[in-house]
Each structure stands twice: as structure tokens, then as C-alpha cells.
N, CA, C and O of each residue as an XYZ file, in Angstrom:
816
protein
N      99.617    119.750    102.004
C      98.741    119.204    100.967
C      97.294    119.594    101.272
O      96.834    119.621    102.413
N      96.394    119.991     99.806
C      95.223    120.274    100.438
C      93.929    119.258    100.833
O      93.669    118.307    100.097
N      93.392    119.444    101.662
C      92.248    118.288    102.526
C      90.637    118.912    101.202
O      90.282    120.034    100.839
N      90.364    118.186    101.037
C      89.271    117.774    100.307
C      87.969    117.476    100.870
O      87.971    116.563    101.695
N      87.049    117.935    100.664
C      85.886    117.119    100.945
C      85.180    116.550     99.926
O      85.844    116.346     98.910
N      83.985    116.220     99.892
C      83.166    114.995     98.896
C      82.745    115.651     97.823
O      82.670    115.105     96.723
N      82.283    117.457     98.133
C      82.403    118.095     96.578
C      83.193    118.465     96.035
O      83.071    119.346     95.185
N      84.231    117.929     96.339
C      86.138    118.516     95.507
C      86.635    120.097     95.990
O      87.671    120.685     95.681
N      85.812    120.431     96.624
C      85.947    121.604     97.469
C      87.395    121.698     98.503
O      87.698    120.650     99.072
N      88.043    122.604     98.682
C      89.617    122.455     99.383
C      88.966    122.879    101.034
O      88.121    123.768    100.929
N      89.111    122.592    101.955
C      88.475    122.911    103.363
C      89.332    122.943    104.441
O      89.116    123.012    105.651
N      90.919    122.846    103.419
C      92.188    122.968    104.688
C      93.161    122.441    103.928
O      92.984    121.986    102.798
N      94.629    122.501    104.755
C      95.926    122.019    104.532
C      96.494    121.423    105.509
O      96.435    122.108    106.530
N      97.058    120.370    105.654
C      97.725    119.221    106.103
C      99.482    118.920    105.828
O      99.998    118.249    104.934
N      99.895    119.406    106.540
C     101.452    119.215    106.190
C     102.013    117.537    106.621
O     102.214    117.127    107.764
N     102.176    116.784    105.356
C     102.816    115.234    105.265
C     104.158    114.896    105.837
O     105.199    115.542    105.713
N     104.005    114.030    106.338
C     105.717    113.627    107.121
C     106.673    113.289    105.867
O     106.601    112.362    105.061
N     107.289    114.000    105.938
C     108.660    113.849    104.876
C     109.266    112.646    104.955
O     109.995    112.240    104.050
N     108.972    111.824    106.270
C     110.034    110.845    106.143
C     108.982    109.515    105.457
O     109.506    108.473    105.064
N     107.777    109.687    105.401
C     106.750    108.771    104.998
C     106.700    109.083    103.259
O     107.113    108.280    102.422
N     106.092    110.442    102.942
C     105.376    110.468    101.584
C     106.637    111.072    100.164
O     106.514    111.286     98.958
N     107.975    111.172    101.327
C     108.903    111.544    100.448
C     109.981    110.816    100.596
O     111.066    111.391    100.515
N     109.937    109.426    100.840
C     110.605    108.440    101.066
C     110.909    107.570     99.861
O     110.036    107.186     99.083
N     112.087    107.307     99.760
C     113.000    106.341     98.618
C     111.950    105.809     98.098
O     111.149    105.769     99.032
N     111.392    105.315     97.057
C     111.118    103.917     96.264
C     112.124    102.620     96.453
O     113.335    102.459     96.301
N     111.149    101.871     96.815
C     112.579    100.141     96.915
C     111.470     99.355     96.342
O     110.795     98.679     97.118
N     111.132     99.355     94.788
C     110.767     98.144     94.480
C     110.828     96.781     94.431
O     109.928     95.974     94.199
N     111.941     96.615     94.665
C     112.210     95.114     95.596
C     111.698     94.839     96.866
O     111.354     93.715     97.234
N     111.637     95.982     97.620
C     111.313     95.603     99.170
C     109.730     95.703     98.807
O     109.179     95.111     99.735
N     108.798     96.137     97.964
C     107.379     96.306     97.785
C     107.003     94.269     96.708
O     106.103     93.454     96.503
N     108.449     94.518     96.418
C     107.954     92.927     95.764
C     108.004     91.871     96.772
O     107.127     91.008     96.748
N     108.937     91.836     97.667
C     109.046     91.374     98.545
C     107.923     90.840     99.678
O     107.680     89.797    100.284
N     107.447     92.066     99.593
C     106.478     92.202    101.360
C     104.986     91.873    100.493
O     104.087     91.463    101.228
N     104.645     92.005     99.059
C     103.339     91.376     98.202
C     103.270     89.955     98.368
O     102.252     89.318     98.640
N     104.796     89.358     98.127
C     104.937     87.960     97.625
C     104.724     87.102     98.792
O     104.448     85.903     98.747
N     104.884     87.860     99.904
C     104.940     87.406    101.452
C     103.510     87.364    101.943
O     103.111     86.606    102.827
N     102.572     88.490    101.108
C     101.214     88.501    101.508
C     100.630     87.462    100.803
O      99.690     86.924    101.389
N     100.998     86.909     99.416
C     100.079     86.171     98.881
C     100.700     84.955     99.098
O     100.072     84.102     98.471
N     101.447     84.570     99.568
C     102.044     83.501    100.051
C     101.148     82.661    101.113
O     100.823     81.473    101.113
N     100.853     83.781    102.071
C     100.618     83.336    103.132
C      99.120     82.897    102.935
O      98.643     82.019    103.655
N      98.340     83.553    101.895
C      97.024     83.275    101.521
C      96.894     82.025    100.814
O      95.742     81.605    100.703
N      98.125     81.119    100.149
C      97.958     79.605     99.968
C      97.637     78.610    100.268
O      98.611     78.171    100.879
N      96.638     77.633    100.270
C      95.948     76.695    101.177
C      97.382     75.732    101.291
O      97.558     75.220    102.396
N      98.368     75.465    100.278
C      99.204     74.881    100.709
C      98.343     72.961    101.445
O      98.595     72.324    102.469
N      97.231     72.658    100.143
C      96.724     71.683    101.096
C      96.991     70.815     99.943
O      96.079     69.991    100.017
N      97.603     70.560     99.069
C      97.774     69.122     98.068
C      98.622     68.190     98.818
O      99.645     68.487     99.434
N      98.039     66.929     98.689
C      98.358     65.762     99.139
C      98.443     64.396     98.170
O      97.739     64.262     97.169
N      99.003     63.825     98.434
C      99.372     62.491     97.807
C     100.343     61.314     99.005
O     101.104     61.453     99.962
N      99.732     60.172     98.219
C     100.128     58.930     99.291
C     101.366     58.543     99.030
O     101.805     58.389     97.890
N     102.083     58.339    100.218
C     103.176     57.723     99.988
C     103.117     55.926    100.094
O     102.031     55.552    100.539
N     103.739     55.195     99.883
C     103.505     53.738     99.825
C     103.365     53.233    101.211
O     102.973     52.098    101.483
N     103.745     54.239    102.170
C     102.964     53.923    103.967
C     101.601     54.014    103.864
O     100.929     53.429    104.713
N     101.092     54.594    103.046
C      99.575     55.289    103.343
C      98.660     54.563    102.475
O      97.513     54.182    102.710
N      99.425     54.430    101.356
C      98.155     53.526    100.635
C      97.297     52.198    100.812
O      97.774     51.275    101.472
N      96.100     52.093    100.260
C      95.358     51.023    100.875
C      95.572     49.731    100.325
O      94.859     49.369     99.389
N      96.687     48.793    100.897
C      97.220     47.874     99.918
C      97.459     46.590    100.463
O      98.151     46.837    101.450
N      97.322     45.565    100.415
C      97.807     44.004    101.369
C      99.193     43.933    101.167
O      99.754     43.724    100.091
N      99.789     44.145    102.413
C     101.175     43.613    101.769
C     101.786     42.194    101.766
O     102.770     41.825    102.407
N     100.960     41.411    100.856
C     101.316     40.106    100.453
C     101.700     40.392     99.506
O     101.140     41.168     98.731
N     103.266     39.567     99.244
C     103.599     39.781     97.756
C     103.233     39.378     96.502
O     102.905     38.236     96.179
N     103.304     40.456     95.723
C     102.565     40.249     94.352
C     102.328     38.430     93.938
O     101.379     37.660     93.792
N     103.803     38.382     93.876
C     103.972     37.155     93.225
C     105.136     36.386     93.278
O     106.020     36.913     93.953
N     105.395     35.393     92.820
C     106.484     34.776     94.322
C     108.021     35.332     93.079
O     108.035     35.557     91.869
N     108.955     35.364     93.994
C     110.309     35.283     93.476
C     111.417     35.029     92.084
O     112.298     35.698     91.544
N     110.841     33.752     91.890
C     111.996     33.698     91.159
C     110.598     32.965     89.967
O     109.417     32.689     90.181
N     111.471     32.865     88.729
C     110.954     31.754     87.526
C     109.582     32.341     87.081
O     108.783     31.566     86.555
N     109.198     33.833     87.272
C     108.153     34.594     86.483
C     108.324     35.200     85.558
O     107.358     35.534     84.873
N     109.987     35.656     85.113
C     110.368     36.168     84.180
C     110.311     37.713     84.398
O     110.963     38.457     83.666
N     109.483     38.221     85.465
C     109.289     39.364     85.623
C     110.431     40.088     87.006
O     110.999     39.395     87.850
N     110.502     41.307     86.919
C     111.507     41.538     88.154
C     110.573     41.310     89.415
O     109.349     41.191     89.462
N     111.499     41.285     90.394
C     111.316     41.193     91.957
C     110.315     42.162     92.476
O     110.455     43.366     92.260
N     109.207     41.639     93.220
C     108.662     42.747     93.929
C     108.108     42.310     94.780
O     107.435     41.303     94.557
N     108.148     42.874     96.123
C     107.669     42.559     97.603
C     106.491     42.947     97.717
O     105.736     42.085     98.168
N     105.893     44.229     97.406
C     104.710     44.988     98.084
C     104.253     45.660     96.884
O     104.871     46.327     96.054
N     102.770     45.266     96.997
C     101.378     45.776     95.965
C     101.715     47.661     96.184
O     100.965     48.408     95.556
N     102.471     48.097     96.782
C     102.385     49.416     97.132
C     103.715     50.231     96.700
O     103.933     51.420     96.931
N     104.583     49.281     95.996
C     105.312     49.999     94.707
C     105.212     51.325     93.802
O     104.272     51.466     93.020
N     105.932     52.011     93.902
C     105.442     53.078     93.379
C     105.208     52.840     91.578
O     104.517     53.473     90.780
N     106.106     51.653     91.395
C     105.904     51.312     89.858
C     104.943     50.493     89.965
O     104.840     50.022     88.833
N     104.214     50.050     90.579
C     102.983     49.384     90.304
C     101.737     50.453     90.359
O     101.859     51.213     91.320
N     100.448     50.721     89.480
C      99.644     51.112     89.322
C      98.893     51.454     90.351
O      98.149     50.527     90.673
N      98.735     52.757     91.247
C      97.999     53.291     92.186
C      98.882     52.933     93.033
O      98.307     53.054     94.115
N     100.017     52.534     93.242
C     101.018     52.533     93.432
C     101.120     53.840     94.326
O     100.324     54.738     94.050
N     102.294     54.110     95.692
C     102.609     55.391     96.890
C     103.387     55.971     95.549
O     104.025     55.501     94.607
N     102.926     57.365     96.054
C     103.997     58.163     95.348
C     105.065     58.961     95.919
O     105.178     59.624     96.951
N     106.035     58.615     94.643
C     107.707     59.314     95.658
C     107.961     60.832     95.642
O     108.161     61.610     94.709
N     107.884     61.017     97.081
C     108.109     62.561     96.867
C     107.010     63.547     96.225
O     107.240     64.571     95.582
N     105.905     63.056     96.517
C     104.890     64.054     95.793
C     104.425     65.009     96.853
O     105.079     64.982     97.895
N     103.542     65.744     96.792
C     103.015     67.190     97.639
C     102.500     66.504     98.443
O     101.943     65.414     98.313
N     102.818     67.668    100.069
C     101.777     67.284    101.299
C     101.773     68.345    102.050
O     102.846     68.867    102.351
N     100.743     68.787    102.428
C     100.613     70.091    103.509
C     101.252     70.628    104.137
O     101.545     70.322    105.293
N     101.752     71.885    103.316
C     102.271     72.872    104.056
C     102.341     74.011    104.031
O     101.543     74.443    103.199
N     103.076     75.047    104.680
C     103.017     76.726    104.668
C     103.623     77.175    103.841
O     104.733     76.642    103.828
N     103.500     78.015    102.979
C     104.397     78.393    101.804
C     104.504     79.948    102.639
O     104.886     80.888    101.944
N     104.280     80.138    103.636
C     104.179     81.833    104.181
C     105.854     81.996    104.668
O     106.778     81.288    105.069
N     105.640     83.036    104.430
C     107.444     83.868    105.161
C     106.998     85.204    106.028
O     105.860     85.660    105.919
N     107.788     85.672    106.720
C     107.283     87.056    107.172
C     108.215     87.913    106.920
O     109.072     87.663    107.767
N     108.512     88.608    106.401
C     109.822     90.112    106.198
C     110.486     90.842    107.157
O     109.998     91.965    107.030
N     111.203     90.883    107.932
C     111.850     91.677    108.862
C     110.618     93.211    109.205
O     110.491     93.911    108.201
N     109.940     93.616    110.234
C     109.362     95.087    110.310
C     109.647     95.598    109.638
O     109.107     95.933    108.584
N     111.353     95.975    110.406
C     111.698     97.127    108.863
C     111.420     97.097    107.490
O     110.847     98.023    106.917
N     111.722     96.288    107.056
C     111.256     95.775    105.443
C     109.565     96.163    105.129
O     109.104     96.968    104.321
N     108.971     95.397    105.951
C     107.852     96.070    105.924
C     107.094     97.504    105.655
O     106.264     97.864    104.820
N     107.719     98.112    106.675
C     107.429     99.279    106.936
C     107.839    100.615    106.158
O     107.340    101.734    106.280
N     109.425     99.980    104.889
C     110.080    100.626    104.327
C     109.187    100.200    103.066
O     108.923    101.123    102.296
N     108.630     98.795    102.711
C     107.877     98.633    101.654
C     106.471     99.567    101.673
O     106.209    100.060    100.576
N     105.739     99.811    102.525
C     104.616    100.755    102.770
C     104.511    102.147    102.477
O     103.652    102.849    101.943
N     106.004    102.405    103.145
C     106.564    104.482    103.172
C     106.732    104.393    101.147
O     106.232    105.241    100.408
N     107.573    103.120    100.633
C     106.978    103.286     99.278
C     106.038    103.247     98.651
O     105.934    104.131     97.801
N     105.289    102.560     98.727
C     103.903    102.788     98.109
C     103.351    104.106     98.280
O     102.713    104.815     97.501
N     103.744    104.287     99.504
C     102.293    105.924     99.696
C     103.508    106.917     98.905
O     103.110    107.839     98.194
N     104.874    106.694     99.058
C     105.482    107.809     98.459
C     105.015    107.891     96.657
O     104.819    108.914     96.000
N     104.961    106.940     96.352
C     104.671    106.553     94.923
C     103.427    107.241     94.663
O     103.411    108.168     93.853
N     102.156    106.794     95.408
C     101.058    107.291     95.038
C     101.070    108.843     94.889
O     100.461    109.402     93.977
N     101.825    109.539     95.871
C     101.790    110.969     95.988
C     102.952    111.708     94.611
O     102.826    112.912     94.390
N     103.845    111.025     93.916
C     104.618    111.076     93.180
C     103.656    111.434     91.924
O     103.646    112.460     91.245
N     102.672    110.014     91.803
C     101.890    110.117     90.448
C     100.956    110.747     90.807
O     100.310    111.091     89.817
N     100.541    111.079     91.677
C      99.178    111.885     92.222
C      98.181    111.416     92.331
O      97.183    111.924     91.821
N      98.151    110.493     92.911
C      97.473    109.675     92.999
C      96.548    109.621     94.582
O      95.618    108.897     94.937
N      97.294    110.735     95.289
C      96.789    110.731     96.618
C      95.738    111.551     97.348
O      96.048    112.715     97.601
N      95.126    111.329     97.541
C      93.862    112.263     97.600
C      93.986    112.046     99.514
O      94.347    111.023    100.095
N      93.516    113.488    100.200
C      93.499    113.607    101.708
C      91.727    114.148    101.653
O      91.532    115.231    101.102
N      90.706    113.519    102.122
C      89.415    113.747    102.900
C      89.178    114.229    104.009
O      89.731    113.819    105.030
N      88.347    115.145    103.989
C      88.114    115.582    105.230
C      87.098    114.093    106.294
O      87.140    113.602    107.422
N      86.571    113.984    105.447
C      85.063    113.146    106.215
C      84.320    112.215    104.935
O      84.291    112.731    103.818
N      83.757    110.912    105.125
C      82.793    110.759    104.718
C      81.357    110.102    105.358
O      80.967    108.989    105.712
N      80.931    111.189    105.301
C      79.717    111.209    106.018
C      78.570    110.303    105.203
O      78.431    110.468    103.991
N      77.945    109.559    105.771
C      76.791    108.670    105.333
C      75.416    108.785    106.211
O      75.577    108.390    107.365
N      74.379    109.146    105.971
C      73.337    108.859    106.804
C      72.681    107.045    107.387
O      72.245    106.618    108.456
N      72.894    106.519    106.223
C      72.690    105.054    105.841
C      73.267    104.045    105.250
O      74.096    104.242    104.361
N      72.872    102.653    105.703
C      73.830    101.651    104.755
C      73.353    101.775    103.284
O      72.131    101.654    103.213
N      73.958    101.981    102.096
C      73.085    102.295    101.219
C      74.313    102.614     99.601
O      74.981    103.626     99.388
N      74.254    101.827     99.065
C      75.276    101.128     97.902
C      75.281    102.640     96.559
O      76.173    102.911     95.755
N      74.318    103.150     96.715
C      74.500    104.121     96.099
C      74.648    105.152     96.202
O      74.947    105.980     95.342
N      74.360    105.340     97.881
C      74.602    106.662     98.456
C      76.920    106.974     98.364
O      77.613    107.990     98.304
N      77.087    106.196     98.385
C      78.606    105.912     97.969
C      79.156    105.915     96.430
O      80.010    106.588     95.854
N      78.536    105.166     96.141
C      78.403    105.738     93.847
C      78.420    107.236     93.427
O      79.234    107.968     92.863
N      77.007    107.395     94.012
C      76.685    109.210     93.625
C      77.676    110.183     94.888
O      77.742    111.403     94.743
N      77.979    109.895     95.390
C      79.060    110.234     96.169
C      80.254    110.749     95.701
O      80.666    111.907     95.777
N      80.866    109.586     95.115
C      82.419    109.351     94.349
C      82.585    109.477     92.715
O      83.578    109.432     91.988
N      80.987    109.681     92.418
C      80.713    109.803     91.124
C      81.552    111.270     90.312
O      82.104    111.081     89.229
N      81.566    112.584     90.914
C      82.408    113.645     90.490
C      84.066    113.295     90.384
O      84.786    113.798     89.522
N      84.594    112.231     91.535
C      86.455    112.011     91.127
C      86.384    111.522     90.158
O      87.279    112.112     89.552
N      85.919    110.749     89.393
C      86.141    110.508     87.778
C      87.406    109.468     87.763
O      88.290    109.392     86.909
N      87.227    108.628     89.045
C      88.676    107.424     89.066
C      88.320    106.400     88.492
O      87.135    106.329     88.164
N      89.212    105.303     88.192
C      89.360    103.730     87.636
C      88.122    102.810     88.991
O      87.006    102.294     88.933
N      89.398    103.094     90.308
C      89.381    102.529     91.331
C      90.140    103.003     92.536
O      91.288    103.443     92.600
N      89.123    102.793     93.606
C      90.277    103.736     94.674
C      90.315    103.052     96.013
O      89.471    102.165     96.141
N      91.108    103.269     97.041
C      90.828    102.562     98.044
C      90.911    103.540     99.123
O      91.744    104.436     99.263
N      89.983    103.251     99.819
C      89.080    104.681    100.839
C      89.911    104.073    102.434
O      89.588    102.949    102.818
N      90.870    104.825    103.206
C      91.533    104.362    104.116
C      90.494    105.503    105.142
O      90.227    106.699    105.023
N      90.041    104.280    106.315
C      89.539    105.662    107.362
C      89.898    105.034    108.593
O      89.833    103.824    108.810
N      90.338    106.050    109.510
C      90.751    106.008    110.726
C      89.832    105.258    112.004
O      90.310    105.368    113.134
N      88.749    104.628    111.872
C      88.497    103.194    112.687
C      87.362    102.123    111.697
O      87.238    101.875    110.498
N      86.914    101.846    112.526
C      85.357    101.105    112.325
C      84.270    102.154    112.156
O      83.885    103.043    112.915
N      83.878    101.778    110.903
C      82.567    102.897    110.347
C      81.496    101.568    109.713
O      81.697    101.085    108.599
N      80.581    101.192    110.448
C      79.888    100.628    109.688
C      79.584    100.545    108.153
O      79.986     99.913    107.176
N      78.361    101.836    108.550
C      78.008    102.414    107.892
C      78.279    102.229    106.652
O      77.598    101.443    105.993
N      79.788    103.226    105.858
C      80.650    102.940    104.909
C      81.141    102.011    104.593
O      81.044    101.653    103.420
N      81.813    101.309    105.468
C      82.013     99.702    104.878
C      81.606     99.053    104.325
O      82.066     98.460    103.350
N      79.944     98.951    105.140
C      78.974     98.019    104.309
C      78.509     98.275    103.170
O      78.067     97.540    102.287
N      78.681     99.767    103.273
C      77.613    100.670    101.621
C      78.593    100.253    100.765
O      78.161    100.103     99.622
N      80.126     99.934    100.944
C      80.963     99.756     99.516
C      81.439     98.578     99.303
O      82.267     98.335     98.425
N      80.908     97.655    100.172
C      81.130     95.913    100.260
C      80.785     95.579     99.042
O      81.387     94.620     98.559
N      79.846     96.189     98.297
C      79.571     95.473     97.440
C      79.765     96.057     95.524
O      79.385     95.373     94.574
N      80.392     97.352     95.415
C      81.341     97.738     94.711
C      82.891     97.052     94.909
O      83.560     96.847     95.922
N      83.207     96.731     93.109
C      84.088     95.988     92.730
C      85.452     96.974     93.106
O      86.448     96.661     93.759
N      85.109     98.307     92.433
C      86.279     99.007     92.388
C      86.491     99.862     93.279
O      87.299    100.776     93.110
N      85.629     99.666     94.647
C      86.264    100.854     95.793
C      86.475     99.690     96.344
O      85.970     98.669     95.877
N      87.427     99.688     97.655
C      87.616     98.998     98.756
C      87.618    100.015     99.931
O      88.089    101.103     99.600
N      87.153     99.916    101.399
C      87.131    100.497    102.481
C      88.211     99.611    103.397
O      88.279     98.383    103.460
N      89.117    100.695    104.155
C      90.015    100.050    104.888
C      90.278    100.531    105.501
O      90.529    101.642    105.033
N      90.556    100.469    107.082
C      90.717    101.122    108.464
C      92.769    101.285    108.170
O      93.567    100.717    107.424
N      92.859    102.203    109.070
C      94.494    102.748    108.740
C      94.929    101.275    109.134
O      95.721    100.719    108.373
N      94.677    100.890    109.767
C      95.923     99.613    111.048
C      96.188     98.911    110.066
O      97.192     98.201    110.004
N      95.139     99.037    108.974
C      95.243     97.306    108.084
C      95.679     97.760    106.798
O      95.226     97.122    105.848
N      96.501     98.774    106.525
C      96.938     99.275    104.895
C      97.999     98.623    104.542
O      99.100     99.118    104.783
N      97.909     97.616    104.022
C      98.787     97.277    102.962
C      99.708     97.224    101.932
O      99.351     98.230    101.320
N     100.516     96.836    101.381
C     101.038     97.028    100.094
C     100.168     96.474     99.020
O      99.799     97.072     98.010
N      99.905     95.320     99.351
C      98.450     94.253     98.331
C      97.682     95.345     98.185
O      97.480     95.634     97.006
N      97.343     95.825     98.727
C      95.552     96.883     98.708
C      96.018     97.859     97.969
O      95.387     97.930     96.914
N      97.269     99.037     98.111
C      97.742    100.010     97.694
C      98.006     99.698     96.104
O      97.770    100.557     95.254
N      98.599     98.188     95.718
C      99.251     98.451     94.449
C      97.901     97.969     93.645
O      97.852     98.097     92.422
N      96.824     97.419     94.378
C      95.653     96.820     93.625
C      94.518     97.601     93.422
O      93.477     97.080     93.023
N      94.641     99.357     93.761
C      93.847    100.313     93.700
C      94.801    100.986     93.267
O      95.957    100.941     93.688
N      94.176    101.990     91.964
C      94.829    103.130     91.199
C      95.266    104.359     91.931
O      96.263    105.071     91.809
N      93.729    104.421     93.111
C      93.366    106.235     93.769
C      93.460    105.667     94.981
O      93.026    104.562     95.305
N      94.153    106.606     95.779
C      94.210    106.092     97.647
C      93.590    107.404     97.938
O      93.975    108.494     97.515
N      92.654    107.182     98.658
C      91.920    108.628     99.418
C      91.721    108.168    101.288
O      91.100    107.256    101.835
N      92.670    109.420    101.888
C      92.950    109.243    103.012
C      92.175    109.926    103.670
O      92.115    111.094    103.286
N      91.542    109.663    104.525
C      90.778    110.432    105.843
C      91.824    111.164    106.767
O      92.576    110.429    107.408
N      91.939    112.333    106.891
C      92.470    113.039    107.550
C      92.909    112.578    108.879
O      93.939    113.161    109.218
N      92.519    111.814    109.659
C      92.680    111.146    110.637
C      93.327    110.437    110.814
O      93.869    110.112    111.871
N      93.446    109.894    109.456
C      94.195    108.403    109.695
C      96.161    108.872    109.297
O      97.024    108.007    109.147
N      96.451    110.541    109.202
C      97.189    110.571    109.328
C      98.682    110.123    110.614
O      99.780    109.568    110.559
N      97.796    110.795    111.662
C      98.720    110.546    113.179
C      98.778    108.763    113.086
O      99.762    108.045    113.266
N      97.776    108.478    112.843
C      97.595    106.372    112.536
C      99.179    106.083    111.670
O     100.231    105.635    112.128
N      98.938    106.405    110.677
C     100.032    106.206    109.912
C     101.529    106.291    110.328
O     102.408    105.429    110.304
N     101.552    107.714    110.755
C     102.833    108.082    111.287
C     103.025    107.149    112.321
O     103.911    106.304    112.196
N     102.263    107.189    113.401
C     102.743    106.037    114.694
C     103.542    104.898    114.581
O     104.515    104.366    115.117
N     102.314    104.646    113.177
C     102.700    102.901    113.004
C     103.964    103.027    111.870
O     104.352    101.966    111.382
N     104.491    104.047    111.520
C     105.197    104.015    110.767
C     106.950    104.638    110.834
O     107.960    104.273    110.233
N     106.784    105.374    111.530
C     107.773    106.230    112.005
C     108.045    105.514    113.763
O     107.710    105.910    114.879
N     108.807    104.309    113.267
C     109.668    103.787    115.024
C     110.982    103.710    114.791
O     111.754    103.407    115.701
């Protein structure tokens, strides 16, 4: 595949691991390993009192018998008004985790997909002198994309910060590529580097 630089210029070729960018589609296993990511991002914090918890005297309402009304022991009835509630929500994890494999087979799809629709763009470099929000605009301004997500092989200040604050690029180091990130950007543009990254973490 050919390597690219920032003026659309070709500056080399890169031969792709077959077992990564020409790998099955399993849209189930990509629904799977999303539902698992946004899962885990749930505060999972709604709460409600049960009739232990509420703030209530437990002297009984009212005595026993000859009120005409039914029986009741404790102001903390769930049929009485502000009343514990039965079975309502209380803090917890709604997260799951997917088997590796699953994982890793949901990922080899996505990038196979992107390269299917063409969606995959390989970089040589992006070079920045400064932190600087437009030096990244007029940059990316000739690909003519929706939205793309810029994968580079470590910590780059620099770039990170210049596109923190554009809606439609995202910057992302290889270790941390996703399925969320991949299906939520149109254009994936890879830094040449972050190929051997990929393969490592991908090919066990």
C-alpha cells in the first residue's frame, strides 16, 4: 500500500499483514466488543431507598383493629407515601469484558473494513513545529474528509494538543485503537510506525 505524506504526495510502499487488513468481517464480534466499551462508561449510580433506609419512626401508624382501614406496622411501607421502594435501582457495574480473542478479532475487522471501503490512509509523518489548532486544519485541509482519526505510534504532544480541540479529527496513540474510535471516524490515517504496534498487539 502506498505511504503518503501531508501533500498527498506517494513517498513509499508498505506491504499490510494479510492476516490483519484482509481479515473476515464479524459484525457481531464488532457489536459486541462497542457494547462492552460503552457499558463500561455507565455511572451505573441510580439509587433508591429501600424501607431499611428510609427516614421513618417505626411506631405504628395506627393501632390494629376497629379503623376500618387495613393493618400496618411501619410508616416505611412501601404503600404508604415516601414510602422504601421494592426493588428499585442501586449501584452498580453494567461493564463486561469479551474474551482477547474476541477482541482482537473485533479490531482485525474494523481495520479490514476501513481498507475494503478505502477508507485507509498510511502517513509517513506529521510534523508540527507548534501547539497550534490551525496549523492541523490547513494541514488536513487538501484530504477533503467528513472526519478522521489520526493513529500515531507514541506520545506527540505537540499534535495532540493542536487537535484537542477539533470536533472531527481525533489523535490516538496505536496501544489505545479501538473499535468505539474506528466506527466513530469515517477516515483512519495511520502513521507508518504504528504498523509493527499493531501487528504485535495483534497477531498472538
Amino acid at each position: 500500500m502506498e505511504i503518503f505524506n501531508l501533500n498527498l504526495e506517494v513517498v513509499g510502499e508498505v506491504e499490510l499483514a494479510s492476516s490483519i487488513f484482509e481479515a473476515e468481517v464479524r459484525p457481531h464480534l464488532v457489536h459486541e466488543v462497542i457494547r462492552a466499551q460503552l457499558n463500561k462508561k455507565r455511572s451505573g449510580s441510580a439509587q433508591t431507598k429501600t424501607r431499611a433506609e428510609v427516614s421513618f419512626s417505626t411506631r405504628k401508624p395506627y393501632r390494629q383493629k376497629k379503623t376500618g382501614r387495613a393493618r400496618a406496622g411501619s410508616r416505611k411501607s412501601p404503600l404508604f407515601r415516601k414510602g422504601g421502594t421494592v426493588f428499585g435501582p442501586h449501584p452498580r457495574d453494567y461493564g463486561f469484558t469479551p474474551p482477547a480473542s474476541v477482541r482482537r478479532a473485533a479490531l482485525k475487522s474494523v481495520l479490514a473494513s476501513k481498507l475494503v471501503m478505502k477508507k485507509l490512509t498510511i502517513l509517513d509523518a506529521f510534523p508540527l513545529s507548534e501547539i497550534k489548532t490551525r496549523n492541523v486544519v490547513e494541514a488536513l485541509h487538501p484530504w477533503n474528509f467528513r472526519s478522521a482519526l489520526i493513529v500515531i505510534p507514541e506520545e506527540d504532544r505537540v499534535l495532540e494538543k493542536s487537535a484537542k480541540n477539533i470536533p472531527y479529527i481525533k489523535v490516538l496513540r496505536a496501544q489505545g485503537l479501538n473499535c468505539y474510535d474506528l466506527m466513530c471516524f469515517e477516515t483512519l490515517i495511520l502513521q507508518k510506525d504504528c504498523l509493527p504496534i499493531l501487528e504485535e498487539r495483534l497477531l498472538k
